[in-house]
VMD Tcl script that draws the C-alpha trace (Angstrom):
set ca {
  {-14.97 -10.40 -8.34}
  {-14.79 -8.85 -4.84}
  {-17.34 -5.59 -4.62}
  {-17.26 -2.87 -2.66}
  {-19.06 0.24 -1.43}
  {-16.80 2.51 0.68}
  {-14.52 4.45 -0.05}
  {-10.09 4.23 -0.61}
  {-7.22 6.14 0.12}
  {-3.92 4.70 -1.64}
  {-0.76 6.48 -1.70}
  {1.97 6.40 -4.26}
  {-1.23 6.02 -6.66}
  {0.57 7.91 -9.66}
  {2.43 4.46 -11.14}
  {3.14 1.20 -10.63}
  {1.00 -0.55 -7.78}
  {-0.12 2.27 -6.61}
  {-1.54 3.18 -9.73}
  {-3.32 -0.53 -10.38}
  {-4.74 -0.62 -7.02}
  {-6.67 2.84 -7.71}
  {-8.00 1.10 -10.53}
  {-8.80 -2.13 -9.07}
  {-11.34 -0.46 -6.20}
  {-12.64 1.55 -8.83}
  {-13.94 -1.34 -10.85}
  {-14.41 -3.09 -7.71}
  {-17.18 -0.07 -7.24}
  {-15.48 1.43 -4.47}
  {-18.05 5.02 -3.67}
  {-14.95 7.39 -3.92}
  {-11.33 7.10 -3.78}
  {-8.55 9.07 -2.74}
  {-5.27 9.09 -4.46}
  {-2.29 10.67 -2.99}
  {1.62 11.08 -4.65}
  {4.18 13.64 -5.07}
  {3.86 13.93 -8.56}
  {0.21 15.65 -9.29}
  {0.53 15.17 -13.06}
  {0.56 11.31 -13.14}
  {-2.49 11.62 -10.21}
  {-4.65 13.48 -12.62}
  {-3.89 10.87 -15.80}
  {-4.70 7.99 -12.66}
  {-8.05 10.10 -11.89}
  {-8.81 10.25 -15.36}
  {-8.06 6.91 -16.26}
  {-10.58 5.67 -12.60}
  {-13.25 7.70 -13.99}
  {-13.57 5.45 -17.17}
  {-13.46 1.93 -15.86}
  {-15.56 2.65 -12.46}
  {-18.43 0.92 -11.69}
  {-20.70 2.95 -8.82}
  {-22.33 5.13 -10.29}
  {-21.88 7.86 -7.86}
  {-17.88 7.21 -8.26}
  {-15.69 10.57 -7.00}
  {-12.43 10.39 -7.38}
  {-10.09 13.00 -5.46}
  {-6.47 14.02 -6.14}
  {-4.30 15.11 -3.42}
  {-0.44 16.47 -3.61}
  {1.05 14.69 -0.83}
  {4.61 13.95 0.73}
  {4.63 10.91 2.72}
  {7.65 12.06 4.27}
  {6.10 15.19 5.87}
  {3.83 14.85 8.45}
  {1.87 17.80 8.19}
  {1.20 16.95 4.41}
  {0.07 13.70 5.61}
  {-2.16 15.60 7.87}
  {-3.70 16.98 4.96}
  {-4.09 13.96 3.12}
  {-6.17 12.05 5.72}
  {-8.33 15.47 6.43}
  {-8.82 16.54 2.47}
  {-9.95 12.70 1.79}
  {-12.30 12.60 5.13}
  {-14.16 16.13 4.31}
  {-14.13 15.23 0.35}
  {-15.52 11.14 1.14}
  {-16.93 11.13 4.46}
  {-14.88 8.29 6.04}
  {-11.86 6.25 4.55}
  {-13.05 2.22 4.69}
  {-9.46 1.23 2.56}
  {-6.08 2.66 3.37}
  {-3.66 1.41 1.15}
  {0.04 2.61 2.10}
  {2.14 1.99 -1.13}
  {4.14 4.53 -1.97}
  {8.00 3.29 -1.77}
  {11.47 4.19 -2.58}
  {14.45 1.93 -3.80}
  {17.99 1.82 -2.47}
  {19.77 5.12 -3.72}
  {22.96 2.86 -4.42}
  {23.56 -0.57 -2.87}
  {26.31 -0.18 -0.51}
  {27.80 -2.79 1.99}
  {26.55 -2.53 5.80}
  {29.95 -1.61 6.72}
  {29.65 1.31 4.35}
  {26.06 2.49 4.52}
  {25.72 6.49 5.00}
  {22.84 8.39 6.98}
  {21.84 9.74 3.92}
  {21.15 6.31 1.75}
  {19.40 5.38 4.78}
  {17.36 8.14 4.72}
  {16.82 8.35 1.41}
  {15.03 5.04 1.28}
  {13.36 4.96 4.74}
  {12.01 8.72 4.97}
  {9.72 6.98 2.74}
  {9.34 3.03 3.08}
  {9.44 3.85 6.83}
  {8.69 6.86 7.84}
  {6.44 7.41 5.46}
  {4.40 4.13 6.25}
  {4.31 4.97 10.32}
  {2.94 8.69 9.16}
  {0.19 7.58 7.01}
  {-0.64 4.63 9.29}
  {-1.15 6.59 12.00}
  {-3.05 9.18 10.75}
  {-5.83 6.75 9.07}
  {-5.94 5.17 12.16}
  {-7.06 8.67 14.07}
  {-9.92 8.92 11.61}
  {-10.64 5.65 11.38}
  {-11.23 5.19 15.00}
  {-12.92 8.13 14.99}
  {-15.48 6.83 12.79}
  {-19.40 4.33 13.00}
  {-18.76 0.72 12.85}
  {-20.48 -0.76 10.08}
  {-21.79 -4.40 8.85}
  {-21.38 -5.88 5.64}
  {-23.33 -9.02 4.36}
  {-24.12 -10.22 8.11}
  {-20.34 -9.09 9.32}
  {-20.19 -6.87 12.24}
  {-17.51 -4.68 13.62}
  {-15.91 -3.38 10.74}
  {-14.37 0.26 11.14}
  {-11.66 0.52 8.59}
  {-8.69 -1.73 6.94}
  {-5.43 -0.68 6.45}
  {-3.10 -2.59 4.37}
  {0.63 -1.39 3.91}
  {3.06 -2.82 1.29}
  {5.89 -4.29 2.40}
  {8.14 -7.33 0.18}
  {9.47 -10.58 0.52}
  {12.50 -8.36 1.49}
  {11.18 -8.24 4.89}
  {11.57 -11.71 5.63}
  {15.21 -12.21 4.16}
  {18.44 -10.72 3.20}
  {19.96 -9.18 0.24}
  {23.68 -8.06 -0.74}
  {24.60 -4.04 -0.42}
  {20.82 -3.49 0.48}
  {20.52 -2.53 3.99}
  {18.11 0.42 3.94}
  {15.23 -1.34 1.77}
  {15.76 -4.58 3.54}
  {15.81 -2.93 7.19}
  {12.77 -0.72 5.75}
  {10.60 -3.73 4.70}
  {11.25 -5.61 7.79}
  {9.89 -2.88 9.58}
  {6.63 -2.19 7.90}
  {5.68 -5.70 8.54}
  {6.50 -4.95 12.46}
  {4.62 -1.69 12.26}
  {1.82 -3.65 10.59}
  {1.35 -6.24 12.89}
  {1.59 -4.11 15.87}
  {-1.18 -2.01 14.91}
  {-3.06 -4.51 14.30}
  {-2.91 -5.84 17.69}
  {-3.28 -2.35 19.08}
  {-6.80 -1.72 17.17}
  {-8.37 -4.96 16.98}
  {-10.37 -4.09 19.60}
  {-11.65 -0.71 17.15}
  {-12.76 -3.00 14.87}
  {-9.74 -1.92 12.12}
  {-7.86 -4.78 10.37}
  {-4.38 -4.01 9.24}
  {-1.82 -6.03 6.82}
  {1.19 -5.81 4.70}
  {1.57 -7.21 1.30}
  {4.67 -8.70 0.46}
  {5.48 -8.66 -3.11}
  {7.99 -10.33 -5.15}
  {9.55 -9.38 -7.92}
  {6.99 -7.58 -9.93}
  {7.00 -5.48 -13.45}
  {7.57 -1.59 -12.40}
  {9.94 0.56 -12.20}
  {11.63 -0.12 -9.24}
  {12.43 -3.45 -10.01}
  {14.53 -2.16 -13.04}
  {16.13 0.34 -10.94}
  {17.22 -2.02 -8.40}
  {18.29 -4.63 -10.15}
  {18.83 -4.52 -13.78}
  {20.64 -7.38 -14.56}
  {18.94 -10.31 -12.02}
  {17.09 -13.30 -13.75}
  {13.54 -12.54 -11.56}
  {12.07 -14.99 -14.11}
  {14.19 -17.67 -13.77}
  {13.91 -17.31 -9.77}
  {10.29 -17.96 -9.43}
  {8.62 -21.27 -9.58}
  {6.09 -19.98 -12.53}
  {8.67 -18.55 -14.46}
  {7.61 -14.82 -14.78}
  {7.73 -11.61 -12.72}
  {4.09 -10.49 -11.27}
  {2.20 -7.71 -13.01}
  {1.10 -4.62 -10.76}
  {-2.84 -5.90 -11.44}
  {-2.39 -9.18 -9.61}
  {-0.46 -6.99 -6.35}
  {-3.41 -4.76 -6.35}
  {-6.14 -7.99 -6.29}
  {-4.72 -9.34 -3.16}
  {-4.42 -5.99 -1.91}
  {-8.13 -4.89 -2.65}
  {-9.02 -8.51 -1.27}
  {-7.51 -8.24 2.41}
  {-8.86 -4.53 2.40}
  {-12.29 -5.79 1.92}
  {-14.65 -7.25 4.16}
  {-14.39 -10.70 2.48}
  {-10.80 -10.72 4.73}
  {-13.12 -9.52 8.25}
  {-10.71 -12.92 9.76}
  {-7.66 -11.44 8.44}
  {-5.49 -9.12 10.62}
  {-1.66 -8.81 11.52}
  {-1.22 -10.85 8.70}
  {1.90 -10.20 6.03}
  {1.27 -11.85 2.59}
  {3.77 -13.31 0.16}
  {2.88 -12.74 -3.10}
  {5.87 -13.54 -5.22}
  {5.13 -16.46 -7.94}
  {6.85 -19.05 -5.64}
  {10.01 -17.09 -5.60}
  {10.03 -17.45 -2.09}
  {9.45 -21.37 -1.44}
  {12.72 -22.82 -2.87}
}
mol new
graphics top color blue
foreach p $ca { graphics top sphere $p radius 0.5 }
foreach p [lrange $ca 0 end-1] q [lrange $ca 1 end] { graphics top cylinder $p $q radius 0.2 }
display resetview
């Protein structure tokens, strides 16, 4: 099991993978985490639920109300969780949006675009850029003889970003670019020792999957026959936020059961 001692921010922590990545750094005996999502009820039942399974004993766990899509609410996420933790090691940039309707390319309104990509896009280049003010910002630190380390941010992306789907425009085009916007800030702060990544999941068991597509055989469409769980999203993510991935950067990783390979 990977362990940890710094501290998280994840956004859209209040279900889903956002929810089971919180959880995952808090066994993982992350020092203090974050959480940030619209909806403040389902961030307190997260806190509460962080607080039981967390293993460092000095474990804080801190709320905050935030709208991706707003930039001075972003502001206020990256500030509250800096003066609350001290630094932010993890960034995790999950929250998401599905397609509002899937409409043909020939059809596709300003408003289903940005309905889906105030969030999956502009919601990603807000956060990103924000943890990467403080993070540069902050003392480099070593870990187990590893050098150089300054903060990790890992957005989430999907398989969607390397192909294309039917009457999906917005969340494909949205996906694509996270892994862009990943990669090139990666390559802009290597040299300030901060690692960023996307995660690209496949189909996996929330509730955005069954909003998007109801009726698809997921199962059937991977090669081990199932849909992912949120748990095994948030252990790769947790992994390339960690030091154990100090090689990894610009990187964008499938995670999908096979569902991409045939």
């Amino acid at each position: 099991m990977i362990r940890l001692a710094g501290n998280a921010l994840i956004t859209g922590a209040g279900l889903g993978i956002g929810r089971a990545t919180t959880l995952a750094y808090a066994k993982a005996g992350a020092a203090g985490i974050a959480i940030a999502d619209v909806n403040i009820e389902r961030l307190k039942a997260v806190a509460a639920e962080a607080k039981k399974i967390a293993t460092n004993k000095s474990f804080e766990v801190v709320p905050v109300h935030t709208d991706v899509t707003n930039e001075e609410s972003v502001r206020n996420m990256v500030e509250t969780t800096v003066k609350s933790l001290g630094r932010i090691d993890y960034a995790c940039n999950i929250a998401g949006m599905a397609v509002q309707k899937n409409t043909l390319a020939c059809n596709v309104t300003k408003e289903e675009w940005d309905f889906t990509n105030n969030v999956n896009v502009n919601g990603v280049l807000f956060c990103q850029r924000e943890e990467l003010k403080a993070m540069m910002k902050q003392d480099l630190e070593s870990w187990e003889g590893r050098d150089g380390f300054r903060g990790s941010i890992v957005n989430m992306s999907s398989v969607a970003g390397f192909f294309a789907a039917h009457s999906a425009i917005t969340y494909i085009a949205g996906k694509h670019a996270v892994i862009g916007m990943s990669r090139t800030a990666a390559l802009d702060h290597a040299p300030d020792g901060i690692r960023v990544n996307s995660v690209c999941p496949g189909p996996v068991g929330t509730e955005m999957l069954t909003r998007m597509s109801p009726t698809a055989d997921f199962p059937g469409s991977t090669m081990q026959k199932r849909i992912g769980t949120p748990e095994e999203i948030a252990d790769v993510v947790v992994f390339l936020g960690s030091p154990m991935a100090s090689y990894v950067t610009g990187a964008s990783w499938i995670v999908d059961g096979g569902y991409c390979a045939f």
